[in-house]
RODO-2510 file (C-alpha; in nm, 4 decimals, decimal comma):
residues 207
     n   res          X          Y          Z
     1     x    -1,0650     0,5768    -2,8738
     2     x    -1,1151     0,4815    -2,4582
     3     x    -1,3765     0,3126    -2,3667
     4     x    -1,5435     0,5664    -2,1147
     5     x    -1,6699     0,2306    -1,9316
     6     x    -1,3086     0,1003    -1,8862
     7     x    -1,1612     0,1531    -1,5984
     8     x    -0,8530     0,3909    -1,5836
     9     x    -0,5585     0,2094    -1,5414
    10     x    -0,1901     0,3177    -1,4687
    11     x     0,0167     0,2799    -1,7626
    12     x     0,3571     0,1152    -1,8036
    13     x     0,5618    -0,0721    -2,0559
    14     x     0,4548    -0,4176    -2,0227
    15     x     0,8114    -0,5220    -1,9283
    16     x     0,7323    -0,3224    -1,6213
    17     x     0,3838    -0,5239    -1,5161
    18     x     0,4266    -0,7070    -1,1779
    19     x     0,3972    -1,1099    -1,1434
    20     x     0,1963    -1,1199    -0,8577
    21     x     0,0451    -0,7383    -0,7667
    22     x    -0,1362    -0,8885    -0,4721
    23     x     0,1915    -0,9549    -0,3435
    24     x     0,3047    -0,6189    -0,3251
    25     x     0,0100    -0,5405    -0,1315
    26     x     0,1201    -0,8088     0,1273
    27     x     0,4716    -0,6257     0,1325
    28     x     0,3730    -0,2435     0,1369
    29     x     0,0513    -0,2959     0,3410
    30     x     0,0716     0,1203     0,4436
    31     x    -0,1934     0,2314     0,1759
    32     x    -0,2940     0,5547     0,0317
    33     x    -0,6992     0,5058     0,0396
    34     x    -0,8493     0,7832    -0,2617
    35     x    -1,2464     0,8310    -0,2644
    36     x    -1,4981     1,0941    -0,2606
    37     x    -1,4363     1,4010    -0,2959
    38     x    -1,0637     1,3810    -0,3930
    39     x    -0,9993     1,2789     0,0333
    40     x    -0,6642     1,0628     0,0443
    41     x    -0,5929     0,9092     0,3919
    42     x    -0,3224     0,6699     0,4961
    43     x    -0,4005     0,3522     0,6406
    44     x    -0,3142     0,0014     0,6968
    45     x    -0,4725    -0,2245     0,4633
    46     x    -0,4328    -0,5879     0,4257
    47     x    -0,6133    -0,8404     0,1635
    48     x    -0,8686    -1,1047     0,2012
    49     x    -0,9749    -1,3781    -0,0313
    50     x    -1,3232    -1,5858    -0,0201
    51     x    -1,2861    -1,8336    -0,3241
    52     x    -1,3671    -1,6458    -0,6066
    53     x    -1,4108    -1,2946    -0,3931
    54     x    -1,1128    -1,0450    -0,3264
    55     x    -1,1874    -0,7451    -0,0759
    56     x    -0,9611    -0,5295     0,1424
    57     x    -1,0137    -0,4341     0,4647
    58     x    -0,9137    -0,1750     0,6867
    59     x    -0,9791     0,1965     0,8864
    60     x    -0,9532     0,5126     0,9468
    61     x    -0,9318     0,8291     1,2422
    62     x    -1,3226     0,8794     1,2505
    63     x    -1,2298     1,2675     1,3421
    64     x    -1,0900     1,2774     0,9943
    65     x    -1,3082     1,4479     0,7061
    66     x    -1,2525     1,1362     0,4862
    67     x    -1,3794     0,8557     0,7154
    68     x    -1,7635     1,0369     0,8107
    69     x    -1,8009     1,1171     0,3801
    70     x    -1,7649     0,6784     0,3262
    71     x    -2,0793     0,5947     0,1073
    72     x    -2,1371     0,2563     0,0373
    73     x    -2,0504     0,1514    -0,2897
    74     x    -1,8852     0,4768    -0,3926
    75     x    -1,5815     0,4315    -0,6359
    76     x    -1,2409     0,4024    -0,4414
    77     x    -0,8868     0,3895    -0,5198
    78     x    -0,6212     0,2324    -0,3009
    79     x    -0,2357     0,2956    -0,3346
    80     x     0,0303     0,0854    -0,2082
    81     x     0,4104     0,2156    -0,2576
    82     x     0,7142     0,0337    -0,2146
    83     x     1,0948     0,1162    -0,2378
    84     x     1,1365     0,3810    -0,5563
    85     x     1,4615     0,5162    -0,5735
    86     x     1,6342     0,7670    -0,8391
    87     x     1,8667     0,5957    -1,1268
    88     x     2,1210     0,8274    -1,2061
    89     x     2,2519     0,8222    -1,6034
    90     x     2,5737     0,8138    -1,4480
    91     x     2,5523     0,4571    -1,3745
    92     x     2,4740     0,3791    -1,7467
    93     x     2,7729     0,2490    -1,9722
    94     x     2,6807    -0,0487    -2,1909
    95     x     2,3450     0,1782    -2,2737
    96     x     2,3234     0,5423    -2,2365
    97     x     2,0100     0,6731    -2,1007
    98     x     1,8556     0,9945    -1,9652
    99     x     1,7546     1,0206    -1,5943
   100     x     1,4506     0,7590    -1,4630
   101     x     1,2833     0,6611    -1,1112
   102     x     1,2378     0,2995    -1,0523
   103     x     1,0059     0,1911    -0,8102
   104     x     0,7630    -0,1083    -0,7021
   105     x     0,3635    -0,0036    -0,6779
   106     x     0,0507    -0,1231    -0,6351
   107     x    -0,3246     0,0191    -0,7569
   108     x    -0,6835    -0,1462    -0,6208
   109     x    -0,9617    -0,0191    -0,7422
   110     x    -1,3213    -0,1225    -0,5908
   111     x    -1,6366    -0,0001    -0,4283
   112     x    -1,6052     0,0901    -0,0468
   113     x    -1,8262    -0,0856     0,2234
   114     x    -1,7857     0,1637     0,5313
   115     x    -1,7779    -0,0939     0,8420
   116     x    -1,9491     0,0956     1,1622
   117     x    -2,0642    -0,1901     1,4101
   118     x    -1,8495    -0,2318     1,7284
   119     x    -1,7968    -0,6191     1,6538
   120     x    -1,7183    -0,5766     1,2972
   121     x    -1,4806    -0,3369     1,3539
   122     x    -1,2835    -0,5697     1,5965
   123     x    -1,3010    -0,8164     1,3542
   124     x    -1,1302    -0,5778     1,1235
   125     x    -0,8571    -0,4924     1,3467
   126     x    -0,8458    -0,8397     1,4689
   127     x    -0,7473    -0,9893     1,0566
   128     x    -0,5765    -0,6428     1,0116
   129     x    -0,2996    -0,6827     1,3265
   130     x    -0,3043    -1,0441     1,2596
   131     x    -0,1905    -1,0550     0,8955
   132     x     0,0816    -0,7722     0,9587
   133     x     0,2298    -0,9618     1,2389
   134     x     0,2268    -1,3211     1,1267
   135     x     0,5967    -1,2107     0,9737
   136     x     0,7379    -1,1796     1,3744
   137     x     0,8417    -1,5057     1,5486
   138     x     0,5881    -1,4233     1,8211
   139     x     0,3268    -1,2359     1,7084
   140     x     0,1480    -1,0286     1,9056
   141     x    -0,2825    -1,0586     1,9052
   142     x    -0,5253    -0,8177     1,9822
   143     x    -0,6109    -1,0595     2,2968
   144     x    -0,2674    -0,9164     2,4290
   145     x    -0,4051    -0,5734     2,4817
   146     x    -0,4366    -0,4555     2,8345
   147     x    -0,7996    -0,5330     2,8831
   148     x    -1,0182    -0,2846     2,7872
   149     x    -0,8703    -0,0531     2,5603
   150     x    -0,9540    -0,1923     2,1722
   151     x    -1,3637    -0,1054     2,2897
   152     x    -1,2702     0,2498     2,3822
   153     x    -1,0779     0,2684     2,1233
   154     x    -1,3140     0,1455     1,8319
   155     x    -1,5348     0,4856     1,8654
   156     x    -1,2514     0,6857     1,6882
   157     x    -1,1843     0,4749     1,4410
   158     x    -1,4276     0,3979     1,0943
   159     x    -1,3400     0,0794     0,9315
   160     x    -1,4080    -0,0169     0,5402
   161     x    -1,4143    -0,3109     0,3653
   162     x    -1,3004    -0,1980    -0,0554
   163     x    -1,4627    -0,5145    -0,2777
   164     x    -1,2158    -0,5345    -0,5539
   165     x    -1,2621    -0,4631    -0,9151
   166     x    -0,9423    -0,4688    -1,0873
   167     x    -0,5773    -0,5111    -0,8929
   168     x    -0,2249    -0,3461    -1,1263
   169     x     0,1017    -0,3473    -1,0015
   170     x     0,4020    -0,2106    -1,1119
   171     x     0,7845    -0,3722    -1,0888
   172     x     0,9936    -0,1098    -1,2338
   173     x     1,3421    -0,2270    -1,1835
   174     x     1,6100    -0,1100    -1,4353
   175     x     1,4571    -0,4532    -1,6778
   176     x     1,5147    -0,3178    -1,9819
   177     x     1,8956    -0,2488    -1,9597
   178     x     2,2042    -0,4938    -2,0226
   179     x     2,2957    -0,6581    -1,6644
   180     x     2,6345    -0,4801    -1,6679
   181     x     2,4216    -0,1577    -1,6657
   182     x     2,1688    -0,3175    -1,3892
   183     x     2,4770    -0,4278    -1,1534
   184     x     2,6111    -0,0617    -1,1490
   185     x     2,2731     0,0566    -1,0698
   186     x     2,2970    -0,1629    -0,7828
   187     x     2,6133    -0,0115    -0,6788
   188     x     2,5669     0,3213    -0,6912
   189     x     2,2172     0,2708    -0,5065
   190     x     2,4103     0,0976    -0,2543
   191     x     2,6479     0,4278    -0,2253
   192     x     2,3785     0,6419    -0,1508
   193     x     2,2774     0,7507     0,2293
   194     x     1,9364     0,7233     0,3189
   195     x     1,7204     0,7494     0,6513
   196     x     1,4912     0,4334     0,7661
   197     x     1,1798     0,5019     0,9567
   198     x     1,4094     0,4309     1,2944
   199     x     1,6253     0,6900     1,1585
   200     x     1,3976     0,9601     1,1938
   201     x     1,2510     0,8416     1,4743
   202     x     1,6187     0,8329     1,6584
   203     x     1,6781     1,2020     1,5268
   204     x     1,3263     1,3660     1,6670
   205     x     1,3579     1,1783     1,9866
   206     x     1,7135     1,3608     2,0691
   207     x     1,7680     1,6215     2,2930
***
């Protein structure tokens, strides 16, 4: 019987549990942020740690519905998705198989903190912009921004602050098939078109 004071959790075979699920929120920091009443927004999200204290923080468009129905401490659910991909059966030989998906995927669950205050929310754009870009060889600040425009934008914008419960993450990479099975997984992935971000971005700015 489930414990109705568990949390839910996202099953998968244990073979498919990630390492380090925290890390996969570095990666795929493009969340899908689930509270209230069913509202799912996308946002950037990145993660902080205070010793023994893990919280997210990050915002929303205030002209949303989702960002003016934030109560504090309500239950909230944060997605992160990496790569996923289809794995064809035909790339099976050593072990036959039936169709699958494999993908990489993270789930936080917490209690939201809705941040309103004009310097609070600067500091959450401030740790936000400055943990996505520390990956560039010059990263770029929010002190770089043509004077100004961060305080006029701030009043359009609701930030949050999720204080963490319980953190899952999913690796689902082709592990429980023979290598000679994995490396023509590999292959036929690497056979496959696909559009990047820039892709699509190149194809709507055409003529």
């Amino acid at each position: 019987m489930t414990d109705p004071q568990s949390p839910p959790r996202h099953y998968r075979k244990p073979a498919y549990e990630a390492a380090d699920p925290v890390a996969i929120v570095g990666d795929y920091p493009f969340a899908t942020i689930v509270s209230g009443a069913l509202h799912a927004t996308f946002a950037p999200v990145v993660w902080e740690r205070d010793g023994d204290v893990s919280t997210l923080v990050g915002h929303l468009a205030r002209r949303g519905t989702h960002a003016p129905s934030m109560r504090d401490g309500e239950p909230v659910l944060a997605i992160f998705s990496g790569p996923h991909a289809y794995i064809s059966p035909r790339w099976y030989g050593e072990k036959p198989e039936v169709p699958t998906w494999d993908y990489i995927a993270a789930h936080v669950r917490g209690r939201l903190e809705p941040i309103d205050g004009e310097e609070a929310q600067e500091a959450v754009l401030r740790r936000t912009i400055d943990m996505i870009e520390q990956g560039f060889d010059q990263p770029w600040s929010i002190d770089d921004a043509p004077e100004g425009r961060v305080r006029t934008l701030i009043p359009y914008i609701r930030s949050f602050r999720i204080h963490v419960d319980t953190i899952e993450g999913t690796t689902k990479l082709s592990q429980t098939h023979p290598e000679s099975d994995r490396a023509r997984i590999v292959a036929g992935l690497r056979t496959l078109p696909g559009k990047t971000i820039a892709d699509h971005i190149e194809a709507q700015s055409a003529p």
